[in-house]
PDB file with one MODEL, atoms N, CA, C and O in Angstrom:
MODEL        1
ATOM      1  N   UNK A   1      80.124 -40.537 -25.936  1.00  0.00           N
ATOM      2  CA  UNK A   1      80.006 -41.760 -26.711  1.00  0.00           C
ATOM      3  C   UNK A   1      80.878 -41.630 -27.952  1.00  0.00           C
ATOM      4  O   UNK A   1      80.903 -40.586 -28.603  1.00  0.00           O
ATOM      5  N   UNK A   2      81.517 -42.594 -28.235  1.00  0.00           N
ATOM      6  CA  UNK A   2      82.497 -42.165 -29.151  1.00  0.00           C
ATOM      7  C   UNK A   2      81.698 -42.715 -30.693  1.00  0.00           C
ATOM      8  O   UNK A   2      80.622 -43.286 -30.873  1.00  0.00           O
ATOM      9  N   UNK A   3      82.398 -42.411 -31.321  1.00  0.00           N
ATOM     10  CA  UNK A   3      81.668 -42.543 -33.007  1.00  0.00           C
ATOM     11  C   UNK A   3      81.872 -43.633 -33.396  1.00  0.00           C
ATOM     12  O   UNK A   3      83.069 -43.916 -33.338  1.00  0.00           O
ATOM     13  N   UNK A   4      80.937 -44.792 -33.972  1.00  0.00           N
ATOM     14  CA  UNK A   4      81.392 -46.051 -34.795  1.00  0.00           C
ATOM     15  C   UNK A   4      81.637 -45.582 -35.791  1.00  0.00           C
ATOM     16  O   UNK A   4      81.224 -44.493 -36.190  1.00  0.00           O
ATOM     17  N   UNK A   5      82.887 -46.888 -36.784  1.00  0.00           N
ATOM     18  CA  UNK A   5      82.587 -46.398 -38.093  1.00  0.00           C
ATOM     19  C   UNK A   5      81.841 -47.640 -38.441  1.00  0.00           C
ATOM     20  O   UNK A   5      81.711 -48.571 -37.646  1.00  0.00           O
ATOM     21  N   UNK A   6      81.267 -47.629 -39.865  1.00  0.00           N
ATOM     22  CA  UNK A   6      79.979 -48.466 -40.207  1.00  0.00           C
ATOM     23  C   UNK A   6      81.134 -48.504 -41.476  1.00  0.00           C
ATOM     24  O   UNK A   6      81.576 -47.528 -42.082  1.00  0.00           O
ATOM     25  N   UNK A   7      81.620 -50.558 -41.762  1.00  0.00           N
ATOM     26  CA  UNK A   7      82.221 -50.286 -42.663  1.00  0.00           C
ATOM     27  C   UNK A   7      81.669 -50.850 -44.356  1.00  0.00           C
ATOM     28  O   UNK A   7      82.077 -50.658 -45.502  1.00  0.00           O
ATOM     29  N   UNK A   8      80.354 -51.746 -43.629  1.00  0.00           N
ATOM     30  CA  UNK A   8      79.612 -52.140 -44.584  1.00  0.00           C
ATOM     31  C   UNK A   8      78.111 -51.711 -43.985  1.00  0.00           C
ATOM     32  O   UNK A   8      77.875 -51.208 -42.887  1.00  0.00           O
ATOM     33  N   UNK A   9      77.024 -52.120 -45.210  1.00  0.00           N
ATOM     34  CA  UNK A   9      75.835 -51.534 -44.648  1.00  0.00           C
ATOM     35  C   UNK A   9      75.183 -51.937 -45.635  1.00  0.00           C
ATOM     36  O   UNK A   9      75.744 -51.977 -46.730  1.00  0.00           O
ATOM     37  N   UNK A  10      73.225 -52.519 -45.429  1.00  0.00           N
ATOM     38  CA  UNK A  10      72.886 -53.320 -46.206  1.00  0.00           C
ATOM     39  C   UNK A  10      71.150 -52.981 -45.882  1.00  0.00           C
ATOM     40  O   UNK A  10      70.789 -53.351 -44.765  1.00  0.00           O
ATOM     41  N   UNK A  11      70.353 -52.491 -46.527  1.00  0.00           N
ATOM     42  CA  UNK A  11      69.223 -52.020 -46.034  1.00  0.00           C
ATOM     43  C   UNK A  11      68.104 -53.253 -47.044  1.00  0.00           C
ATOM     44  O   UNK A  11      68.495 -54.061 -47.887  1.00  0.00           O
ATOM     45  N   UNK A  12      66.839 -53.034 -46.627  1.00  0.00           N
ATOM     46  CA  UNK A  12      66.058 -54.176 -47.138  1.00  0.00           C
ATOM     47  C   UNK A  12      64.728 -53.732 -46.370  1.00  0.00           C
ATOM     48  O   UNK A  12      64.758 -53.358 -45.197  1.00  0.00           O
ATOM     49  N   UNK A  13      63.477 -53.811 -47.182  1.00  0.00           N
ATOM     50  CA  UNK A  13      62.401 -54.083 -46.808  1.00  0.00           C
ATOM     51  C   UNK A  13      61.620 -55.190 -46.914  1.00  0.00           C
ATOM     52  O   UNK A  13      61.332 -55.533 -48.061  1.00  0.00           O
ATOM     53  N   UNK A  14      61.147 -55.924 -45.882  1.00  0.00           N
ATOM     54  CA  UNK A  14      60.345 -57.073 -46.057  1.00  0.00           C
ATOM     55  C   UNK A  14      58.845 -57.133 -45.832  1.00  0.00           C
ATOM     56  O   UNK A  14      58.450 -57.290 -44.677  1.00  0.00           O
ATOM     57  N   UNK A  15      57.892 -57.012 -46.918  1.00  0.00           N
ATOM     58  CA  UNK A  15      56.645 -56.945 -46.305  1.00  0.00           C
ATOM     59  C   UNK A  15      56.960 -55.911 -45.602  1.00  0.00           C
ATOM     60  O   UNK A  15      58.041 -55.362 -45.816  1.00  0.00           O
ATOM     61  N   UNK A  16      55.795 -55.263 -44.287  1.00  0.00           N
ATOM     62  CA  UNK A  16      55.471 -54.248 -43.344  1.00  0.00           C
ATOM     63  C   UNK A  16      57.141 -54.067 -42.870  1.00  0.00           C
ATOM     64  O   UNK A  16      57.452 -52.883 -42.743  1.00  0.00           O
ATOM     65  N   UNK A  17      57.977 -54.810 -42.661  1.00  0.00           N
ATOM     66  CA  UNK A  17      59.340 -54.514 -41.884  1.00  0.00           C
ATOM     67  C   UNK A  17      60.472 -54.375 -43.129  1.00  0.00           C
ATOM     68  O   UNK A  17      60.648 -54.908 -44.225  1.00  0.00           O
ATOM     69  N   UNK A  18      61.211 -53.221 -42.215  1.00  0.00           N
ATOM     70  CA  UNK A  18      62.876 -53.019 -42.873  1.00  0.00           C
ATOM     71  C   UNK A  18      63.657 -53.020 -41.959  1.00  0.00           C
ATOM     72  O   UNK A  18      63.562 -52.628 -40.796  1.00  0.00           O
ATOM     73  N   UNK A  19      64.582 -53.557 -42.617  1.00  0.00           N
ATOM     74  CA  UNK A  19      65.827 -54.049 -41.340  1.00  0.00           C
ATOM     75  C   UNK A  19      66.969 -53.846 -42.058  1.00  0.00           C
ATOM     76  O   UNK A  19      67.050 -54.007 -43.276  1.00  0.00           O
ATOM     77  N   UNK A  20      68.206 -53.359 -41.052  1.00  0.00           N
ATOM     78  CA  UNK A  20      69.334 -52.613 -41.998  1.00  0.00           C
ATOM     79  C   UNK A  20      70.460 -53.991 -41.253  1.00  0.00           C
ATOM     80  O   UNK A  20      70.022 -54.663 -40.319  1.00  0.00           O
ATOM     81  N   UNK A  21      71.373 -54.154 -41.616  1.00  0.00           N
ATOM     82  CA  UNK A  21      72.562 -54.787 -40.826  1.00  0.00           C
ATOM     83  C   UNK A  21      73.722 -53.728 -41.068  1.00  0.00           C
ATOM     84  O   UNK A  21      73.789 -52.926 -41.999  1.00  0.00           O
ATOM     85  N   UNK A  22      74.609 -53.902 -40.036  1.00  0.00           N
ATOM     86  CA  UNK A  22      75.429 -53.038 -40.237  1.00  0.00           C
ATOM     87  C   UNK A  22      76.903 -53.656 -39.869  1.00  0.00           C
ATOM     88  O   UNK A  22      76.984 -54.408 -38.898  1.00  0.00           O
ATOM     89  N   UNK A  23      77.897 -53.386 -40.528  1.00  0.00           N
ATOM     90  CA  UNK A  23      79.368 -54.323 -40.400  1.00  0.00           C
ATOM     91  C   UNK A  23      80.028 -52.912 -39.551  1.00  0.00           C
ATOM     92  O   UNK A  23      80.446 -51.859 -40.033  1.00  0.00           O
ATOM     93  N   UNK A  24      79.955 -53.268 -38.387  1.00  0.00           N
ATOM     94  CA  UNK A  24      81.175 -52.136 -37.540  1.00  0.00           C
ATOM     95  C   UNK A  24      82.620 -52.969 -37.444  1.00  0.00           C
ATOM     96  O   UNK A  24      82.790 -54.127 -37.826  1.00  0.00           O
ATOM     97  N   UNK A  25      83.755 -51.973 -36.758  1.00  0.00           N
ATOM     98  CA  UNK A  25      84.931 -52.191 -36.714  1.00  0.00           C
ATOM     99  C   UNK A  25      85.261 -53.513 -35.863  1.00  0.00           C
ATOM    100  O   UNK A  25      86.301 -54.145 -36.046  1.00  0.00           O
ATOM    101  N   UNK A  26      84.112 -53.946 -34.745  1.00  0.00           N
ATOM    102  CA  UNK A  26      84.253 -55.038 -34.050  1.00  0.00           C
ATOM    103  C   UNK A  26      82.995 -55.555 -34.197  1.00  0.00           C
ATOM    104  O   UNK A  26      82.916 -56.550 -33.477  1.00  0.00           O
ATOM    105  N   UNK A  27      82.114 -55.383 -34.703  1.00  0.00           N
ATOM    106  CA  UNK A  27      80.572 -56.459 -34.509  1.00  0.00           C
ATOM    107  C   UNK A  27      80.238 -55.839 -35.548  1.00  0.00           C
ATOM    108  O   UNK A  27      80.642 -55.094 -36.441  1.00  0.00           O
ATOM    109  N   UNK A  28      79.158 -56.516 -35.052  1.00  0.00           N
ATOM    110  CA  UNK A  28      77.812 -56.179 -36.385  1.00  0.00           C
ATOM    111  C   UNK A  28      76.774 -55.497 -36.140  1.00  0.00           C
ATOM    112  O   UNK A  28      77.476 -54.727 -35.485  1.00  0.00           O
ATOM    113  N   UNK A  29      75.425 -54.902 -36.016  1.00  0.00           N
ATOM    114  CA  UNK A  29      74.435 -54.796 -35.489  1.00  0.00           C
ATOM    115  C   UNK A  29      72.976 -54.710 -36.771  1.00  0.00           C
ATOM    116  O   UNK A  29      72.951 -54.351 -37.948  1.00  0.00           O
ATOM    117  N   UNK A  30      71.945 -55.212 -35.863  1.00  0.00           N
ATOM    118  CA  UNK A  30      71.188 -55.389 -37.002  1.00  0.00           C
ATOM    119  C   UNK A  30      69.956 -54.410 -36.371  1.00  0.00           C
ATOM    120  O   UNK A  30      69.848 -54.277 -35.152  1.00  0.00           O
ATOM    121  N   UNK A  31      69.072 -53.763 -37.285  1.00  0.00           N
ATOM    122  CA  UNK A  31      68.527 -52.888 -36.689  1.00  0.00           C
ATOM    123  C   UNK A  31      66.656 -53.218 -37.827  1.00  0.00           C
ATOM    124  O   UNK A  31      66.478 -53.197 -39.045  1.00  0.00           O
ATOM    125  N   UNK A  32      65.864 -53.426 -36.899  1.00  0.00           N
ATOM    126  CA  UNK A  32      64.235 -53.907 -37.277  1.00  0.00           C
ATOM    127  C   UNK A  32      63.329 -52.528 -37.051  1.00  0.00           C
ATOM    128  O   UNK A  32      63.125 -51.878 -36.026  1.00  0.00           O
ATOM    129  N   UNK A  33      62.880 -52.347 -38.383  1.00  0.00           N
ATOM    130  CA  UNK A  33      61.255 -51.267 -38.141  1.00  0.00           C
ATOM    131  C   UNK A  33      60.241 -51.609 -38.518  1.00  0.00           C
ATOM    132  O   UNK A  33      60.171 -52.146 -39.624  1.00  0.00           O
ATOM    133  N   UNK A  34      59.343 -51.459 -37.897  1.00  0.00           N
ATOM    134  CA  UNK A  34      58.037 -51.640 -38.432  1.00  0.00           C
ATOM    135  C   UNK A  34      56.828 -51.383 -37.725  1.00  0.00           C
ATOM    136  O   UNK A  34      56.923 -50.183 -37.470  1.00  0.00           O
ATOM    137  N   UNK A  35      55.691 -51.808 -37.230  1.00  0.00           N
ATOM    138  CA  UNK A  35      55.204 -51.264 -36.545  1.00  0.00           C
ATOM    139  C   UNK A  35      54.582 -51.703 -35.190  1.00  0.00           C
ATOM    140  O   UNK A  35      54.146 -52.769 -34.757  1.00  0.00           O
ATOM    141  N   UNK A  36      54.711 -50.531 -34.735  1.00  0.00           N
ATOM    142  CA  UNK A  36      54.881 -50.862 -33.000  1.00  0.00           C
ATOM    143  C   UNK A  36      54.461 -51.778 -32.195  1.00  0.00           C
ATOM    144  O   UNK A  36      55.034 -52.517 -31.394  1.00  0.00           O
ATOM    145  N   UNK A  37      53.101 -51.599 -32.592  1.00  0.00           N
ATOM    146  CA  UNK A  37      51.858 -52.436 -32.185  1.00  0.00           C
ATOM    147  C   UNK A  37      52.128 -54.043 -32.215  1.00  0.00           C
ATOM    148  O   UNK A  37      52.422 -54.703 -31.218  1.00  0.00           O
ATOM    149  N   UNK A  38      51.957 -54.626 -33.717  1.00  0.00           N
ATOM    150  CA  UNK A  38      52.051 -55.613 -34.118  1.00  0.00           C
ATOM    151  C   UNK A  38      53.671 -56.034 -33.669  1.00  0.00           C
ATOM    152  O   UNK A  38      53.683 -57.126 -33.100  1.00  0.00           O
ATOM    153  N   UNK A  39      54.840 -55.494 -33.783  1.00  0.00           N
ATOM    154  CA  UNK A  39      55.837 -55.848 -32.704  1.00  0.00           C
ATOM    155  C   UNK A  39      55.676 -56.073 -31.367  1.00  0.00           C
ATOM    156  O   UNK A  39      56.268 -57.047 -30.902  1.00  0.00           O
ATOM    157  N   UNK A  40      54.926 -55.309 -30.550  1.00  0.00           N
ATOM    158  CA  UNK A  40      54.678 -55.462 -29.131  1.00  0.00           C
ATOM    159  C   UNK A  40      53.673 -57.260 -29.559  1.00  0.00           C
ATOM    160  O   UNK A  40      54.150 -58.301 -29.106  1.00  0.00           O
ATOM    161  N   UNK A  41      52.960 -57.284 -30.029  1.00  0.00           N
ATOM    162  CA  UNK A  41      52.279 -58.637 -29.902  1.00  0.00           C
ATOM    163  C   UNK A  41      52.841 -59.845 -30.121  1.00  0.00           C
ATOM    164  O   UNK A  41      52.547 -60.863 -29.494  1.00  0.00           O
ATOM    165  N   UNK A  42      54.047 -59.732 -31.429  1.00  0.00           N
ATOM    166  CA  UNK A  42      54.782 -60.481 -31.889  1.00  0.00           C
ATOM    167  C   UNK A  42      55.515 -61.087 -30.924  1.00  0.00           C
ATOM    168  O   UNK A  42      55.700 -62.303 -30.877  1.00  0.00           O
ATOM    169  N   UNK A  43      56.154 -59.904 -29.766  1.00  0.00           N
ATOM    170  CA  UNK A  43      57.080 -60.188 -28.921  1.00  0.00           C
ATOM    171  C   UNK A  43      56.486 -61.194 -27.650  1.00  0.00           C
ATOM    172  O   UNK A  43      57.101 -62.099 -27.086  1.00  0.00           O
ATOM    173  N   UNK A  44      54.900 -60.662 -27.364  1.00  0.00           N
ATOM    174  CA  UNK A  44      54.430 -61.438 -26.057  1.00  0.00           C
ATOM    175  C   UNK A  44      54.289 -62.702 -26.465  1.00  0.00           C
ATOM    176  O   UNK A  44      54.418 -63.611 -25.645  1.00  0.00           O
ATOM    177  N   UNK A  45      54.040 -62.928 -27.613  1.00  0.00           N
ATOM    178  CA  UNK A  45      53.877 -64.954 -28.218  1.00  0.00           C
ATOM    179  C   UNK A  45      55.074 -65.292 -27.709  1.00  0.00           C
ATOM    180  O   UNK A  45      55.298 -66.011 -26.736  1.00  0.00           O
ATOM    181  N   UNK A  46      56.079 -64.558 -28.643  1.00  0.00           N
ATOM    182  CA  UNK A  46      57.513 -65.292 -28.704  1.00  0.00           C
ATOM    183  C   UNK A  46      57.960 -65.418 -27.049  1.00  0.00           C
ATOM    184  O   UNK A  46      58.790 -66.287 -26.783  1.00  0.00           O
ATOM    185  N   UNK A  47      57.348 -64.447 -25.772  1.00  0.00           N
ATOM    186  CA  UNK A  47      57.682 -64.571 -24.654  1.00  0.00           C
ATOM    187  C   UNK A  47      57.020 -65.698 -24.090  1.00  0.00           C
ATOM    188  O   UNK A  47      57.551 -66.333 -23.179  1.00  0.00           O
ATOM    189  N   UNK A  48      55.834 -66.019 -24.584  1.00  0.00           N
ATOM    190  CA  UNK A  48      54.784 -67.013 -24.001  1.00  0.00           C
ATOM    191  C   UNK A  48      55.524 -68.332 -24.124  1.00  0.00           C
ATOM    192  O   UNK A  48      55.860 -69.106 -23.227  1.00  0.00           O
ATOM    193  N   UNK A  49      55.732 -68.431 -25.665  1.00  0.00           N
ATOM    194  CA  UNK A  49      56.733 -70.439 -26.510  1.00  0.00           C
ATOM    195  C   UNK A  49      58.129 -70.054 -25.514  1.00  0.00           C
ATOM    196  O   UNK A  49      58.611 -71.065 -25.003  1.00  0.00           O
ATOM    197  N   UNK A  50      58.747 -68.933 -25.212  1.00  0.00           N
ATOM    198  CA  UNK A  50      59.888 -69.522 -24.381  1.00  0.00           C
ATOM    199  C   UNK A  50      59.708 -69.750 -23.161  1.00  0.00           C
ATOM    200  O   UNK A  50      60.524 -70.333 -22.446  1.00  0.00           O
ATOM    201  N   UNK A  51      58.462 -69.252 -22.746  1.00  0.00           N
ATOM    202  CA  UNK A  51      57.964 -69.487 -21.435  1.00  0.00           C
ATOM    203  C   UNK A  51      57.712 -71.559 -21.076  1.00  0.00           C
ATOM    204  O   UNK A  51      58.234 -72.347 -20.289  1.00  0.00           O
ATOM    205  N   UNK A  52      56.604 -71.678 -22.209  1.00  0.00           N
ATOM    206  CA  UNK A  52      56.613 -73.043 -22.596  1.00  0.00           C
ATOM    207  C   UNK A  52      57.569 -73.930 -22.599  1.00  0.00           C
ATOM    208  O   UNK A  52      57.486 -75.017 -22.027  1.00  0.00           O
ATOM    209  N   UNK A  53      58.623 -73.500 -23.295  1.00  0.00           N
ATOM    210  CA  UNK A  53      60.143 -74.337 -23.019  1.00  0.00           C
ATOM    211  C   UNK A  53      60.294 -74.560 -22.157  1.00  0.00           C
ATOM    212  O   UNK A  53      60.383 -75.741 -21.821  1.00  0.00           O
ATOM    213  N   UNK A  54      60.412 -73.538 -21.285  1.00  0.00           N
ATOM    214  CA  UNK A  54      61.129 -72.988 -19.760  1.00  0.00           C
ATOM    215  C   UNK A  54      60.433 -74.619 -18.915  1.00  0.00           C
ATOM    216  O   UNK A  54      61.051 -75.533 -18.370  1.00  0.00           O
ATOM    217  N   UNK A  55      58.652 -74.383 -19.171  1.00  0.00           N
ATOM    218  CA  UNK A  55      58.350 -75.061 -18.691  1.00  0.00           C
ATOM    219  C   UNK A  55      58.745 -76.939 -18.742  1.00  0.00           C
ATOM    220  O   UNK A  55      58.762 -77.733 -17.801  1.00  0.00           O
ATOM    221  N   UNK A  56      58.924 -77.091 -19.692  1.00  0.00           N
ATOM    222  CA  UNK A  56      58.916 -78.558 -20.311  1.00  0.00           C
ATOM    223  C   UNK A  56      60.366 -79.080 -20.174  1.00  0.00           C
ATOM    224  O   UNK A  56      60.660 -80.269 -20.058  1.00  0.00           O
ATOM    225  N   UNK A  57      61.422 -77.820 -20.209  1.00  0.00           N
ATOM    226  CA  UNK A  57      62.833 -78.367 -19.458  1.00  0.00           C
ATOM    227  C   UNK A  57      62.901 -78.798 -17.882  1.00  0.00           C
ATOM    228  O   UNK A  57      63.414 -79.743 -17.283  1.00  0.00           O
ATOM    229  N   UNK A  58      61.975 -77.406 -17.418  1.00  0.00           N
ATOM    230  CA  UNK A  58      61.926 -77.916 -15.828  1.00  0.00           C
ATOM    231  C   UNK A  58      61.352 -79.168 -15.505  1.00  0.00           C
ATOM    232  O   UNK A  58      61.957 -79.689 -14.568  1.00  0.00           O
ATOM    233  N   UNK A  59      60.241 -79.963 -16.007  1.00  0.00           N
ATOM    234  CA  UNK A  59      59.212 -80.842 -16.294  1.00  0.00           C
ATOM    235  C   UNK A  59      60.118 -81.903 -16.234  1.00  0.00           C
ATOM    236  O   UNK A  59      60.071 -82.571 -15.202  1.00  0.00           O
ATOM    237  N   UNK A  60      61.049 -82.268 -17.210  1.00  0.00           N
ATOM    238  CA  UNK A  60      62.015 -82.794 -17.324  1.00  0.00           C
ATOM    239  C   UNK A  60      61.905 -83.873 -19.294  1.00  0.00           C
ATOM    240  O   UNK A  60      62.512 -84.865 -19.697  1.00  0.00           O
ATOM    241  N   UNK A  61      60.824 -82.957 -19.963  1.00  0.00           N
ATOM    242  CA  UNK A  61      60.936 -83.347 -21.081  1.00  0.00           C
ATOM    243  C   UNK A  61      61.656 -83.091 -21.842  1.00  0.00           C
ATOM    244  O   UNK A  61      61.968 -81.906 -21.952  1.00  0.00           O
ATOM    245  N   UNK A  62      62.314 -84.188 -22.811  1.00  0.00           N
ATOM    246  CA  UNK A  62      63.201 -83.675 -23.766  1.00  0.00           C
ATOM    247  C   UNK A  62      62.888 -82.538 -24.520  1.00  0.00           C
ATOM    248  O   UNK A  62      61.687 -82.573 -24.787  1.00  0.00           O
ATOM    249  N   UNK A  63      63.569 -81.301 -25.094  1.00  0.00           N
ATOM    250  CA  UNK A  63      63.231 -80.616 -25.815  1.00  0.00           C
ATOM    251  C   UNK A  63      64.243 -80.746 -27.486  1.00  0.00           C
ATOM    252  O   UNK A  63      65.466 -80.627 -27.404  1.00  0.00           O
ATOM    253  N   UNK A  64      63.870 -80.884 -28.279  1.00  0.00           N
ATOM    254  CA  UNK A  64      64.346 -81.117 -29.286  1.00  0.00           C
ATOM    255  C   UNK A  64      65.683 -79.803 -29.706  1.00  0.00           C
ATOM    256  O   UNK A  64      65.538 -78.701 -29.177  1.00  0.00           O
ATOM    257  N   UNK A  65      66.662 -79.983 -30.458  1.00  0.00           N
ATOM    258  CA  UNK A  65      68.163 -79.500 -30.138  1.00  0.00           C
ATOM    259  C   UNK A  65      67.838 -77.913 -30.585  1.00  0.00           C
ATOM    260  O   UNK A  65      68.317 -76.988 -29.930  1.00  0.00           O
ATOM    261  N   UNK A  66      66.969 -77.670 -31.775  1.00  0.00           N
ATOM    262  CA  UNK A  66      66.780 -75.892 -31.903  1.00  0.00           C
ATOM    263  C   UNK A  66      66.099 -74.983 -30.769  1.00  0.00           C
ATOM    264  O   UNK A  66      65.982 -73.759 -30.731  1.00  0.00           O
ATOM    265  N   UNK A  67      65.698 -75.935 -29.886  1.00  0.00           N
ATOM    266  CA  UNK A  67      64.462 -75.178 -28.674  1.00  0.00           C
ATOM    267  C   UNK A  67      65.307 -75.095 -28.033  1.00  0.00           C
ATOM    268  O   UNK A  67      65.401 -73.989 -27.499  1.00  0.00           O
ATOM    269  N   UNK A  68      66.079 -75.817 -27.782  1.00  0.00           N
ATOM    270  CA  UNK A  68      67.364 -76.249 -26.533  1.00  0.00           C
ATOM    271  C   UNK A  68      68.073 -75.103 -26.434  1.00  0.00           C
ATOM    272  O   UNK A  68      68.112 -74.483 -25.371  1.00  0.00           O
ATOM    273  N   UNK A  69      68.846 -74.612 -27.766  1.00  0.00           N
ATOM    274  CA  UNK A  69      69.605 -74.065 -28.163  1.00  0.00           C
ATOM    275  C   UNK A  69      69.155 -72.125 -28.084  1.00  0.00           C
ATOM    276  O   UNK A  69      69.903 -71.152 -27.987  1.00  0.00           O
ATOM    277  N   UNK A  70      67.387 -72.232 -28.192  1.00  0.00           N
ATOM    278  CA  UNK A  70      66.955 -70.929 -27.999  1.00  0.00           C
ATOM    279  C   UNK A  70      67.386 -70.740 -26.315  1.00  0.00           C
ATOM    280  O   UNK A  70      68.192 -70.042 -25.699  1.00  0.00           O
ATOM    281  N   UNK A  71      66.523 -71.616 -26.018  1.00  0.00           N
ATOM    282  CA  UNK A  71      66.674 -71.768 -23.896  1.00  0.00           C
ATOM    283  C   UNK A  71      68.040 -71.469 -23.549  1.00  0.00           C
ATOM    284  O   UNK A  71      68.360 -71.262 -22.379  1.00  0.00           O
ATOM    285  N   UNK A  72      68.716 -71.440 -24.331  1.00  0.00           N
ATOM    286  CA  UNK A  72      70.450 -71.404 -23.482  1.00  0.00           C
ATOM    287  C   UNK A  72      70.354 -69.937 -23.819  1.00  0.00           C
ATOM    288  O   UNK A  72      70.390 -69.154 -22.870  1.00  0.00           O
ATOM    289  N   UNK A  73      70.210 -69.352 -25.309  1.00  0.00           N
ATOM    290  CA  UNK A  73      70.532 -67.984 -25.493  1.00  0.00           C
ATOM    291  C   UNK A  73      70.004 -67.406 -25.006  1.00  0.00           C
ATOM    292  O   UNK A  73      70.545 -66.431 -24.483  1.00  0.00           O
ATOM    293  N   UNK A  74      68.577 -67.630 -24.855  1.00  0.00           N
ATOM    294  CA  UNK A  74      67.557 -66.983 -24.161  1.00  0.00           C
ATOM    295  C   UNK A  74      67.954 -66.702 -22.153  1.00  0.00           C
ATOM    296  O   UNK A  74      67.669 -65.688 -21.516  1.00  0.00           O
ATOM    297  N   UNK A  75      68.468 -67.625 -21.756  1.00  0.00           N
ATOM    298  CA  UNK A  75      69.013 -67.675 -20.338  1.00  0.00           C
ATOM    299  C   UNK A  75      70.352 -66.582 -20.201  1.00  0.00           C
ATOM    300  O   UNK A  75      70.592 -65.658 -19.424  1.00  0.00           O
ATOM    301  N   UNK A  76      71.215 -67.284 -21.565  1.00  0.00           N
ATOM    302  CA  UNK A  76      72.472 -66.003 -21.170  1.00  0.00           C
ATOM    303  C   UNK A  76      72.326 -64.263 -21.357  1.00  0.00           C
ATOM    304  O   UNK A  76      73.068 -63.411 -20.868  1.00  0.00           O
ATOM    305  N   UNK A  77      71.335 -64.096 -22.075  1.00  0.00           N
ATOM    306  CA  UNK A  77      70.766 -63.307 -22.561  1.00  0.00           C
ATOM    307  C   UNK A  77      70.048 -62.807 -21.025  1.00  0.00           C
ATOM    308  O   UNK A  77      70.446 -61.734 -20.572  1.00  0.00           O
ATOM    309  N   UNK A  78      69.606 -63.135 -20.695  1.00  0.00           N
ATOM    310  CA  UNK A  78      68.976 -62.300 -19.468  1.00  0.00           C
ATOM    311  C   UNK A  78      69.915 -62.741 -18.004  1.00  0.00           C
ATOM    312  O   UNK A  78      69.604 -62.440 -16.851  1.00  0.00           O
ATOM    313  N   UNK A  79      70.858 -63.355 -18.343  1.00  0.00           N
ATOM    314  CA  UNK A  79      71.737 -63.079 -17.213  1.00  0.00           C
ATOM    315  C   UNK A  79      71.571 -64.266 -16.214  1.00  0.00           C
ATOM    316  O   UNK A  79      72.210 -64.187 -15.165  1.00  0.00           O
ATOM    317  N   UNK A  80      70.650 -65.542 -16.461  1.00  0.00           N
ATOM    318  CA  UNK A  80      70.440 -66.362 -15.631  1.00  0.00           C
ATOM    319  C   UNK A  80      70.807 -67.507 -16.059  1.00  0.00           C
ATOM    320  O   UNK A  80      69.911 -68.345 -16.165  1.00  0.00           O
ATOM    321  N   UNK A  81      72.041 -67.861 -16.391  1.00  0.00           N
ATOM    322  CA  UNK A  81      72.695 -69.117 -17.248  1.00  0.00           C
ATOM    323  C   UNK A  81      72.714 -69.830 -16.043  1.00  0.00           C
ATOM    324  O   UNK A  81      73.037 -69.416 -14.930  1.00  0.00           O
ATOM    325  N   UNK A  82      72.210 -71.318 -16.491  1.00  0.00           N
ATOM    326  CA  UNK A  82      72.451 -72.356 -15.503  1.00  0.00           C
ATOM    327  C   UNK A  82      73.908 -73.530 -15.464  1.00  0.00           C
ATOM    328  O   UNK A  82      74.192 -74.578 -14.884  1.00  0.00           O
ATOM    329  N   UNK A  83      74.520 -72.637 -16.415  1.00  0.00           N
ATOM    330  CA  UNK A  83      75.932 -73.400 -16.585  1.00  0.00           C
ATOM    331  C   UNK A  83      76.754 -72.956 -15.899  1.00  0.00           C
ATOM    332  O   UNK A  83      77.116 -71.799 -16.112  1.00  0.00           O
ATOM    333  N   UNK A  84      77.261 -73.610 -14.981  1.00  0.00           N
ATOM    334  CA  UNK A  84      78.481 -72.908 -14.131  1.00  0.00           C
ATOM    335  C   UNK A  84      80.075 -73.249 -14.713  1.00  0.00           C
ATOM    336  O   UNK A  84      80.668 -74.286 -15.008  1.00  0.00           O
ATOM    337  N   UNK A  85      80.364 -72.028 -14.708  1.00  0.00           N
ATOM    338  CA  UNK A  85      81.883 -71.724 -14.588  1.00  0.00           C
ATOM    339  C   UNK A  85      83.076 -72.572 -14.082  1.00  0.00           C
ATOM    340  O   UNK A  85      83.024 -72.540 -12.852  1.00  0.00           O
ATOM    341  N   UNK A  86      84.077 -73.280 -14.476  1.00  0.00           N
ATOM    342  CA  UNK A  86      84.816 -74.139 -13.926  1.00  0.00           C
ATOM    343  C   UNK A  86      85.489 -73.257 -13.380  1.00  0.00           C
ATOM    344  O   UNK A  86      85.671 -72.357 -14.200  1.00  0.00           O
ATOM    345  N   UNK A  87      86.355 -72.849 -11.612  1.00  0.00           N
ATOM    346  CA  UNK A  87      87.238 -71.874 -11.640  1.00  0.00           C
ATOM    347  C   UNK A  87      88.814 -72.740 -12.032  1.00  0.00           C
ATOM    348  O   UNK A  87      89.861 -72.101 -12.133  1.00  0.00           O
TER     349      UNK A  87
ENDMDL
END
């Protein structure tokens, strides 16, 4: 694995969580701690409301443009984008 360099860097605690961002040579990366538990729970809600979306797009209800906008990232993000490719 070869070495990043980190050319900026920015640390912060919020309440129970600290989160660092980091400026590499081509991206960025942002990095969250805190604790485990209450992350694992945090995460199953946030899986449940995109689940909900999921549902209410298929349904065929409008979803208002920030939900919309999660559902797309959320889709490319796991590899199941429903936008096809022009060849």
């Amino acid at each position: 694995m070869t070495e990043e360099r980190v050319l900026k860097q920015a640390e912060q605690s919020v309440g129970p969580f600290e989160w660092k961002l980091e400026g590499l040579e081509d991206g960025y990366r942002v990095t969250f701690r805190g604790n485990s538990e209450k992350l694992k729970v945090q995460r199953r809600v946030a899986g449940s409301f995109i689940a909900f979306l999921q549902q209410l797009d298929r349904a065929g209800f409008w979803v208002p443009f920030p939900f919309r906008w999660m559902l797309r990232f959320w889709d490319r993000y796991n590899g199941r984008s429903s936008f096809k490719k022009s060849a």
